[in-house]
MIVOVO-670883 format. One line per field, with one value per residue: residue in one letter; x, z, y of N, C-alpha, C in turn. Coordinates in steps of 0.05 Angstrom, whole numbers, plus 5000, padded with zeros to 4 digits. Layout:
rest	A  ...;
n_u	X  ...;
n_w	Z  ...;
n_v	Y  ...;
ca_u	X  ...;
ca_w	Z  ...;
ca_v	Y  ...;
c_u	X  ...;
c_w	Z  ...;
c_v	Y  ...;
REM end
This chain:
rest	X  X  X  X  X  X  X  X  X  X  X  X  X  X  X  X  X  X  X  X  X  X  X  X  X  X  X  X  X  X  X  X  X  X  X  X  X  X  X  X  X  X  X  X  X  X  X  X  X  X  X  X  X  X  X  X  X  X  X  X  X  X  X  X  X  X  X  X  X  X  X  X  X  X  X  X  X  X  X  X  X  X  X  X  X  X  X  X  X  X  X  X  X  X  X  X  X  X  X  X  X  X  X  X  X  X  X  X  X  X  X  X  X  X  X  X  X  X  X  X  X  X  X  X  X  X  X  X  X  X  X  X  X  X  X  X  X  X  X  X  X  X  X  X  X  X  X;
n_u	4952  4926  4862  4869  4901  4862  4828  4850  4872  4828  4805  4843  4837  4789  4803  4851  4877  4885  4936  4977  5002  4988  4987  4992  4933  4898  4923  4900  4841  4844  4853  4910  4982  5019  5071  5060  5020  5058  5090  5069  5052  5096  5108  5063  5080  5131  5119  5091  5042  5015  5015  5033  5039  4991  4979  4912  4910  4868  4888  4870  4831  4866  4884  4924  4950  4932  4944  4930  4976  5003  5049  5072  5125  5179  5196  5250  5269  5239  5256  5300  5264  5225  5265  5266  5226  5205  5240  5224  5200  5148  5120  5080  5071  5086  5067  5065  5035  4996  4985  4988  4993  5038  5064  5044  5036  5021  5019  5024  5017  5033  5006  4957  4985  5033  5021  5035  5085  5118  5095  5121  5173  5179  5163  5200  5258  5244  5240  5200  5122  5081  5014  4963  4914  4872  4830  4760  4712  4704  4714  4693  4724  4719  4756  4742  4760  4736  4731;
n_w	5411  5442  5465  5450  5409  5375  5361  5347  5282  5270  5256  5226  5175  5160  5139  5122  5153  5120  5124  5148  5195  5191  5236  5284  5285  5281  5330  5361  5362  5372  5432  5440  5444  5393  5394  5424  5394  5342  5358  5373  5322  5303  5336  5320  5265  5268  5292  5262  5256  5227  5166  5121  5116  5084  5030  4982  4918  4865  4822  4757  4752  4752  4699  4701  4696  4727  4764  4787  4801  4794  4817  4808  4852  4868  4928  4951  4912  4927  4960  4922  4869  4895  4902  4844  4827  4864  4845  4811  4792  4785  4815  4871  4915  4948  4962  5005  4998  5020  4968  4909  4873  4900  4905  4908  4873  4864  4802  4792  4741  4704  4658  4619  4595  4597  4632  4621  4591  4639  4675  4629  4635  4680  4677  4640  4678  4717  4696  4695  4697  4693  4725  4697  4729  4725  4745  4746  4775  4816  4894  4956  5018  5088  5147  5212  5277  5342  5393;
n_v	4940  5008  5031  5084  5083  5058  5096  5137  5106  5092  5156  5171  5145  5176  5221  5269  5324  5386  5423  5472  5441  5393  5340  5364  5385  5338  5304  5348  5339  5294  5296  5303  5317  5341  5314  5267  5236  5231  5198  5154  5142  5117  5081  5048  5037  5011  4970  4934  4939  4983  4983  5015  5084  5139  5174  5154  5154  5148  5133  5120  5159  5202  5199  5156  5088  5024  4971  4902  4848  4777  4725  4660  4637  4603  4584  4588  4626  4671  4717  4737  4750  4779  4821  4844  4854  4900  4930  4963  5017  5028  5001  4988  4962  4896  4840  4770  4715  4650  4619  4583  4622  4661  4714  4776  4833  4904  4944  5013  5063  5124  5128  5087  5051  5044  5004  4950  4943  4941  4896  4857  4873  4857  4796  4786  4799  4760  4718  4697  4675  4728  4739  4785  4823  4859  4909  4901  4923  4978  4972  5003  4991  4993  4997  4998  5008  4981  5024;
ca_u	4939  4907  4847  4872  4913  4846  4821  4879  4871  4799  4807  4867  4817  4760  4811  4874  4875  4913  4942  5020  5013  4965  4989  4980  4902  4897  4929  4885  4820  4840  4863  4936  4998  5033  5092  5054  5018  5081  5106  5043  5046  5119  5115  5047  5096  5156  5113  5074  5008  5004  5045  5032  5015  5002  4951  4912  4903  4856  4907  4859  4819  4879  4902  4936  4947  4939  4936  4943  4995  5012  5070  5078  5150  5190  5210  5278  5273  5220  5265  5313  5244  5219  5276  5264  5194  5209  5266  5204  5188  5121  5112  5066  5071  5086  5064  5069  5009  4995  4973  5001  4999  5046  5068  5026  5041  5000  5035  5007  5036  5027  4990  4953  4991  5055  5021  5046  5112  5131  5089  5130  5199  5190  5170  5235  5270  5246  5240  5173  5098  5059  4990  4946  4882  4866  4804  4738  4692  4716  4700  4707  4726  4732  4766  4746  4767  4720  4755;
ca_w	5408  5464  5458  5440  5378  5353  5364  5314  5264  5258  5266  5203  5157  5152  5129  5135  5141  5092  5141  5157  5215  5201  5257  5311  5283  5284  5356  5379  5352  5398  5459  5455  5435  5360  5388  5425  5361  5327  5379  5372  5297  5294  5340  5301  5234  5278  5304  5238  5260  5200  5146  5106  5123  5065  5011  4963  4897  4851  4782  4728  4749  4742  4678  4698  4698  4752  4759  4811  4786  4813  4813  4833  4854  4879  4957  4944  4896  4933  4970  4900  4862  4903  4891  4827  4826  4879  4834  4787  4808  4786  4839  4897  4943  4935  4986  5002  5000  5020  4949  4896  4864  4928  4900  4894  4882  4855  4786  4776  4721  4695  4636  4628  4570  4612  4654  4606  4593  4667  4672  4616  4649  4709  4674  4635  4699  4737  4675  4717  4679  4705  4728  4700  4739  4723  4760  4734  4789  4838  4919  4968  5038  5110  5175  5235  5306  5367  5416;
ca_v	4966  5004  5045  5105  5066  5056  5116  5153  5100  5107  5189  5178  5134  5194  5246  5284  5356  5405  5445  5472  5418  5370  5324  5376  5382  5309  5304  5364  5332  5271  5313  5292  5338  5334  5286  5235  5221  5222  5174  5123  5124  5111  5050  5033  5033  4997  4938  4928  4951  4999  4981  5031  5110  5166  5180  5134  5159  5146  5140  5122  5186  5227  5188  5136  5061  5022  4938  4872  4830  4754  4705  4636  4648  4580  4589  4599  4642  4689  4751  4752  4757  4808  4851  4836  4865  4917  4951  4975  5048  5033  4978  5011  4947  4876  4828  4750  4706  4629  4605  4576  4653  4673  4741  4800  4872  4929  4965  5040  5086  5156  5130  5064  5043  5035  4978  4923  4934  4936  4869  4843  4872  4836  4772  4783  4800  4741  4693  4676  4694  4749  4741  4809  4823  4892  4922  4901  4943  4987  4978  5015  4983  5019  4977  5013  4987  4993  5039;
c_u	4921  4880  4844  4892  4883  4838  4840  4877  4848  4796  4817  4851  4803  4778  4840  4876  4894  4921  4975  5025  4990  4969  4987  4949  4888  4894  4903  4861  4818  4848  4893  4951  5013  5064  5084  5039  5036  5086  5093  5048  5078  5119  5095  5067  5116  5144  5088  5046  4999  5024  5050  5020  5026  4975  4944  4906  4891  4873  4893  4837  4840  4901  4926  4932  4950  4923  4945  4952  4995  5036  5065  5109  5157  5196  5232  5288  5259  5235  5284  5287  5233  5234  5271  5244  5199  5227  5248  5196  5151  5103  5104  5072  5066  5085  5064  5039  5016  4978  4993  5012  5014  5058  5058  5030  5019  5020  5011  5027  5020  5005  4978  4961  5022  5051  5040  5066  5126  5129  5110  5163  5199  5188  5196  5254  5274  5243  5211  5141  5088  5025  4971  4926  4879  4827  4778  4708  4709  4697  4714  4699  4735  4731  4758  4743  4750  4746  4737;
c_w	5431  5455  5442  5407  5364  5352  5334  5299  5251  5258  5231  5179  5141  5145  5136  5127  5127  5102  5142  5176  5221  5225  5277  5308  5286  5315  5375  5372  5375  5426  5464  5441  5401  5368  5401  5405  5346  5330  5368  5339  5288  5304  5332  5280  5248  5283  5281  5236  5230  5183  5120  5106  5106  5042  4992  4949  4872  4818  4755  4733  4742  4717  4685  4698  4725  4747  4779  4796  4813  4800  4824  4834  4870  4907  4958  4933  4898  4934  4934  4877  4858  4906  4869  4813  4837  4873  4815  4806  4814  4808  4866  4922  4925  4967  4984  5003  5003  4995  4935  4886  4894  4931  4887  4893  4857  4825  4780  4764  4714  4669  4625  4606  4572  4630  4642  4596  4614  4671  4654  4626  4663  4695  4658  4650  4707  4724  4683  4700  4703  4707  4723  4710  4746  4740  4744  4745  4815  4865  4935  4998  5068  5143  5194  5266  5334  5390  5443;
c_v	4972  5018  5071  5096  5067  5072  5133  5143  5098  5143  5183  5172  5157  5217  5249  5305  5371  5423  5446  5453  5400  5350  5339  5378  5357  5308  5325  5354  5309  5280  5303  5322  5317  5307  5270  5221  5211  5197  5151  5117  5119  5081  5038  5016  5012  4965  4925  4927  4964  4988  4998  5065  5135  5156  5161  5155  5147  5144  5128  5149  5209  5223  5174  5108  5044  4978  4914  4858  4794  4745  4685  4631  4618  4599  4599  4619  4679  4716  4756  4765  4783  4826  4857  4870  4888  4934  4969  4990  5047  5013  4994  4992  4916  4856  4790  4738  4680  4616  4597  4600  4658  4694  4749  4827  4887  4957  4993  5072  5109  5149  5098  5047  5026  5013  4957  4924  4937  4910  4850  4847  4852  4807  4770  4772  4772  4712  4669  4689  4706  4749  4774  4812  4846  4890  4922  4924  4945  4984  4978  4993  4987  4992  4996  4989  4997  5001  5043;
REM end
């Protein structure tokens, strides 16, 4: 990442505007044009800089459910697993970890009532138990990169 990388990803953090072309308001805020932004956050997304770009939502403010799940998933058994997991619509992101717990993803549903029988699918699914660790206090956390 060079300077201007951090620059756009601290810019992207503090907002995104609601406009017919928010990425040209973006771009013109940092003095570039609407496709070298493009450009930067495509090979951001390509070389795993960002791995994720688009809105968080808040889903128990707007009535829904929302919960961190684990697995301790055998090695072998990890990528069939995580299709497993990853075939559930309600699955936002499922990521690997060095613990014994070494799969983690994030379930959030329309209504918080639907957390637990997704939870209980997948342990179906994967014949593996499901770790629940629903949200005791919310905090908020902001990365910014010196540019």
């Amino acid at each position: 990442m060079d300077d201007l990388d951090r620059r756009i990803i601290n810019t992207l953090q503090e907002g995104f505007p609601l406009t017919a072309r928010p990425f040209a308001a973006v771009a013109a805020g940092l003095g570039l044009d609407e496709a070298d932004l493009l450009a930067r956050l495509r090979r951001l997304r390509a070389d795993n800089v960002l791995t994720r770009f688009g809105p968080l939502f808040n889903a128990e403010a707007l009535g829904g459910g929302l919960t961190l799940a684990a697995m301790a998933v055998p090695q072998e058994r990890f990528a069939a697993v995580a299709d497993l997991v990853n075939a559930h619509p309600e699955v936002a992101h499922n990521y690997a970890r060095e613990h014994r717990l070494n799969m983690w993803f994030v379930v959030a549903t329309e209504r918080p009532e639907q957390v637990r029988p997704v939870l209980e699918a997948i342990a179906a699914d994967s014949g593996l138990p499901v770790y629940d660790m629903p949200k005791l206090e919310e905090f908020s956390l902001s990365l910014r990169f010196e540019a």
